[in-house]
C-alpha positions, 0 to 999 in steps of 0.5 A: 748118424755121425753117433753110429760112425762114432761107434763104427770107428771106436770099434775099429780104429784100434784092436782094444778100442772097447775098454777105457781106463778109469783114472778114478781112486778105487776107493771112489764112490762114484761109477765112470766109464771104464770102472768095470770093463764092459762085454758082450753077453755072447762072448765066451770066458777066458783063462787069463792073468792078474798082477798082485804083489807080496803084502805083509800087512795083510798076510798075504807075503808067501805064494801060499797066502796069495794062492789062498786069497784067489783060490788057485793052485800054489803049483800054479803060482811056482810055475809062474814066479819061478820060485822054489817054495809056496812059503819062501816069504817074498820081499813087500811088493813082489809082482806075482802073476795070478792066473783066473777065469774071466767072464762076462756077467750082465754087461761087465767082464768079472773074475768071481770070487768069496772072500771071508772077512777075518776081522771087522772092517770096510769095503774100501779097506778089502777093495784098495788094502786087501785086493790091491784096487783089482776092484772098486770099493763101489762095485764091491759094495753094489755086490753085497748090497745086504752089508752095511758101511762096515762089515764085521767077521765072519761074513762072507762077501762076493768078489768081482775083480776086474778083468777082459777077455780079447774080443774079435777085432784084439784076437784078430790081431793076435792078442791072446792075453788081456793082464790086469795091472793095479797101479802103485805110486812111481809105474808108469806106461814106457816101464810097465811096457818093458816089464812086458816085452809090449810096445808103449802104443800097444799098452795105450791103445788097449786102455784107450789112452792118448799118447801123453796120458797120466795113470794114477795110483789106485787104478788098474790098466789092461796090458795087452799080450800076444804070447803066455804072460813073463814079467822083467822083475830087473826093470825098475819103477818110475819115479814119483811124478812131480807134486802139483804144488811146492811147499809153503816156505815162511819168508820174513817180512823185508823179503816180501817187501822186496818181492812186491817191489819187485813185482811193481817194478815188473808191471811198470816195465810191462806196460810201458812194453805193451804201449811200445808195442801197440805203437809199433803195430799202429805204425805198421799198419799205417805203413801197410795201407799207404804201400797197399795204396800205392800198389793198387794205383799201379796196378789200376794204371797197368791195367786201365779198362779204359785202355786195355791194348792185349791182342788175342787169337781164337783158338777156334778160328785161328783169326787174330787182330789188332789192339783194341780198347774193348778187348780188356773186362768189363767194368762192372765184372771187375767191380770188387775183384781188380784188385786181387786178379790178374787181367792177362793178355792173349799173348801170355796165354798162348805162350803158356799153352804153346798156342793151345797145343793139344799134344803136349798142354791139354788136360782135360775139356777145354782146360790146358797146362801151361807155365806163366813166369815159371809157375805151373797153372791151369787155364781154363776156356770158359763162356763169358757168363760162366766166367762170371759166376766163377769170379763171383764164387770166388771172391766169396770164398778163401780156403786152402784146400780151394784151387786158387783163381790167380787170374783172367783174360778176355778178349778182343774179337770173340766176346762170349769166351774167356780165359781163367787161369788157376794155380796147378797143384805140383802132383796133378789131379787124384786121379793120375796120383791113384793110376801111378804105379811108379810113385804109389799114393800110400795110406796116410797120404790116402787118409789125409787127402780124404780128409781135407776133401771133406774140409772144403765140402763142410766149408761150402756147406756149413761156412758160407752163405747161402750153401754151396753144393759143389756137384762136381766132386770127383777124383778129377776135379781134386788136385795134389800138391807137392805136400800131398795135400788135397784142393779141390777145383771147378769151384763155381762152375754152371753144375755148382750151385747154391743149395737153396735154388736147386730144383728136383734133377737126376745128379751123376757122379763119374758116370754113376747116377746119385738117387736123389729125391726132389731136391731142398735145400737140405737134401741137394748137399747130400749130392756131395756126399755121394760123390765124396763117398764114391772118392773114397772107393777110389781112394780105397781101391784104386779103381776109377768109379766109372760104371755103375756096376763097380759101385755095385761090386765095391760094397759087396764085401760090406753086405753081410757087415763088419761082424762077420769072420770072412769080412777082413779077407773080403776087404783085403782083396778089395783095396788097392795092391799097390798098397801091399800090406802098408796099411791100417786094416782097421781105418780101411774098415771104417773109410768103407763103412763110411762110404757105404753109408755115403751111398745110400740110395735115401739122400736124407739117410746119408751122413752129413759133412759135418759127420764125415769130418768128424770120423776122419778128424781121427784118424789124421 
């Protein structure tokens, strides 16, 4: 599975994803990746463009020479180069643009020409001297198998040059020309862009390149253009790269004693600073446990199971009473967690909450807003044995992407109900974010938000033990801070539950029911791959997944597959119009593949998070 989304997103995720630049010499003996540019058998050839330069070792110094070796038309090359004469003798390394028809054979995109061998030589020789590394001596040679090493005169050889034809995904974005471009010592992608007229990201994403990658000599790259191909001759080389190693200088014999004495001096230096610096740390550390300490023996005073003195009301019966020495937590429930949890009273509760205003504080089912020392959190009503399982849940878990429990309160006279108190992400839930028209969610938040979903899923699924199906992922349940980030919340709710306990049950996800089989331990987190899938419809289109039959309709487009001409228009008509045109069509592509395949009735067919994370690991 995560191998096909791979493949989806390679696809997808740029217009020139399908060829990768093969950093290997011309003159190698061995086949990469990238060494021919690979096709598919039913697409059509093109007319397109090379790059050769004006050679007078091999004869080749004048547009006749040249229009010769690649069997074309000189007329065709004057009108190119803007030169007067096919014999005017051009300067050594002159770019002149060579038009050729490309097409696909067997696997590879090929310009197939003869080549007639003028004097006894080698297929490194005619590859890398006489062509320019337009093709590897290797695929040279698998193209005259009958030759020997050398090749003697007179014998005439099979030329395949390197070259592309723009695919489906490049001509629907325009791309109408794909240049081939041997490298020479010195270029490099920002001066070879400028000689085109193209965009550096352009350049590197049609060769499959990351933003700080090297080109070496003897290689050939793809230069991607959208109109009839003009080189900017007054655009200047870059200079050499910088050697991998300094030349050996001879120095006398005193200097090295001096060097060496230099280098004890250093050591001993050195460590005297490491052990200064583990004496410090050590210091530190002692220091931290004796404030630890202390700290924790106020807040055990402060906080006394044993004289716990916070009055509190029910919201439901209104009643409210006296100090009471039961109305604090449990010992045994604060066992492990008193020390990293609040014990609030009823008091700061209902402060925060204006008395459980359900106008202006309510924000879900028994869940309300409120500010505690001005800090938004959210408080949560739960029953006692609930309450547990959430406070175990969390004391096993530390995730950023987690909506942190900051405390609890439980009360004097209705002893099965009790207070959580939550952190409140700045931007409220997903849902509220995606329904605001006023400040509109863009794509990158969009991406990054499913992103981080599939962190915290992949963490309950895969990093801690036993597994942990959340089921309960839904754009309500994932909150937005002021950085745009994701968290989810409901973390240890009676829906959650560990993976391996779970027993055969009908699942439902925003009101959609999620097909499940009966349920083991690998199939029940697939759950939470159906609900992350549906998240993403939302986060494509904007629309709350609250019928079935807007699943239904949200992947129609997707029906007849991603190969298909009317597919892009059908997807445009599908994502959010908030977004306008301010978005990547190819990663809104890949996120509705992704999704789709999320859905599966089958749960054993849907991707795992670990999949999931890896897809969109790429695109934030």
């Amino acid at each position: 599975m995560i191998y096909a989304l791979f493949l989806i997103w390679v696809a997808v995720s740029s217009s020139f994803a399908q060829q990768f630049y093969d950093p290997s010499d011309c003159s190698s003996d061995t086949s990469n990746q990238g060494s021919r540019y690979t096709c598919d058998s039913a697409q059509q050839p093109c007319r397109t463009f090379l790059v050769y330069r004006a050679n007078q070792h091999f004869g080749h110094q004048n547009l006749l020479n040249i229009s010769a070796l690649f069997q074309v038309e000189s007329d065709e090359l004057l009108d190119l180069t803007n030169i007067a004469s096919p014999l005017e003798t051009l300067k050594r390394g002159r770019e002149v643009l060579v038009p050729i028809n490309c097409s696909c054979s067997g696997e590879y995109f090929q310009a197939s020409l003869s080549y007639i061998v003028s004097e006894r030589t080698s297929f490194p020789e005619i590859a890398c001297g006489v062509f320019e590394g337009l093709l590897k001596s290797l695929t040279l040679l698998q193209e005259n198998p009958s030759q020997g090493t050398d090749v003697e005169t007179g014998v005439k050889l099979g030329v395949p040059l390197r070259c592309a034809c723009p695919g489906g995904f490049a001509r629907f974005n325009g791309v109408k020309y794909l240049v081939t471009y041997p490298i020479l010592e010195g270029d490099g992608i920002t001066p070879l862009s400028m000689k085109f007229g193209i965009a550096p990201e352009d350049l590197l994403a049609a060769n499959h390149l990351e933003p700080k990658s090297t080109v070496y000599p003897n290689t050939t790259v793809l230069v991607p253009l959208k109109s009839d191909p003009v080189i900017n001759l007054n655009v200047p080389d870059s200079p050499p790269p910088t050697p991998g190693f300094l030349p050996t200088i001879t120095v006398e014999k005193t200097k090295n004693t001096k060097l060496r004495k230099l280098y004890i001096a250093g050591s001993v230096v050195g460590f005297f600073l490491i052990v200064v610096a583990l004496l410090a740390c050590g210091f530190y550390v002692k220091a931290v446990k004796k404030w630890k300490g202390e700290r924790l023996q106020s807040f055990t005073d402060r906080n006394s199971v044993l004289s716990c003195s916070t009055a509190r009301s029910s919201p439901r019966s209104g009643q409210t009473g006296r100090s009471s020495t039961n109305s604090c937590l449990s010992p045994d429930l604060l066992a492990g967690i008193k020390f990293s949890l609040y014990n609030y009273g009823i008091e700061d509760i209902k402060r925060a909450t204006n008395d459980f205003n359900e106008d202006t504080n309510t924000i879900g089912e028994q869940v309300y807003k409120g500010l505690i020392g001005n800090e938004s959190v959210m408080i949560k009503q739960m029953r006692f044995e609930d309450t547990r399982q959430v406070i175990d849940m969390h004391s096993k878990i530390n995730h950023v992407n987690i909506v942190s429990l900051h405390g609890v309160c439980y009360g004097e006279n209705d002893f099965a109900w009790s207070y959580l108190v939550f952190e409140l992400p700045t931007n409220g839930c997903l849902r509220n974010c995606l329904s605001n028209q006023a400040n509109r969610l863009s794509w990158r938040r969009r991406t990054q938000i499913a992103f981080d979903v599939a962190t915290i899923l992949h963490y309950l699924h895969y990093c801690i033990f036993p597994s942990y199906a959340h089921m309960s992922v839904n754009s309500r349940n994932i909150y937005v801070t002021s950085k745009w980030r994701a968290k989810l919340a409901n973390i240890g709710s009676t829906l959650a539950v560990s993976a391996s306990t779970m027993n055969d049950k009908v699942v439902t996800v925003n009101g959609l029911v999620a097909p499940q089989n009966p349920m083991n331990e690998a199939a029940s987190v697939k759950v939470d791959v159906f609900a992350f899938g549906v998240v993403l419809l939302e986060l494509i289109s904007g629309k709350e997944a609250a019928l079935e039959t807007f699943l239904k309709d949200s992947i129609r487009f997707l029906g007849g597959g991603v190969n298909e001409g009317g597919c892009f228009e059908q997807l445009r008509s599908f994502i959010d119009p908030c977004l306008k045109n301010e978005y990547l069509i190819a990663e809104a592509l890949c996120l509705a593949v992704l999704a789709k395949a999320c859905i599966e009735d089958d749960p054993l067919r849907r991707p795992s998070m670990d999949d999931i994370l890896k897809v969109l690991g790429r695109m934030v």
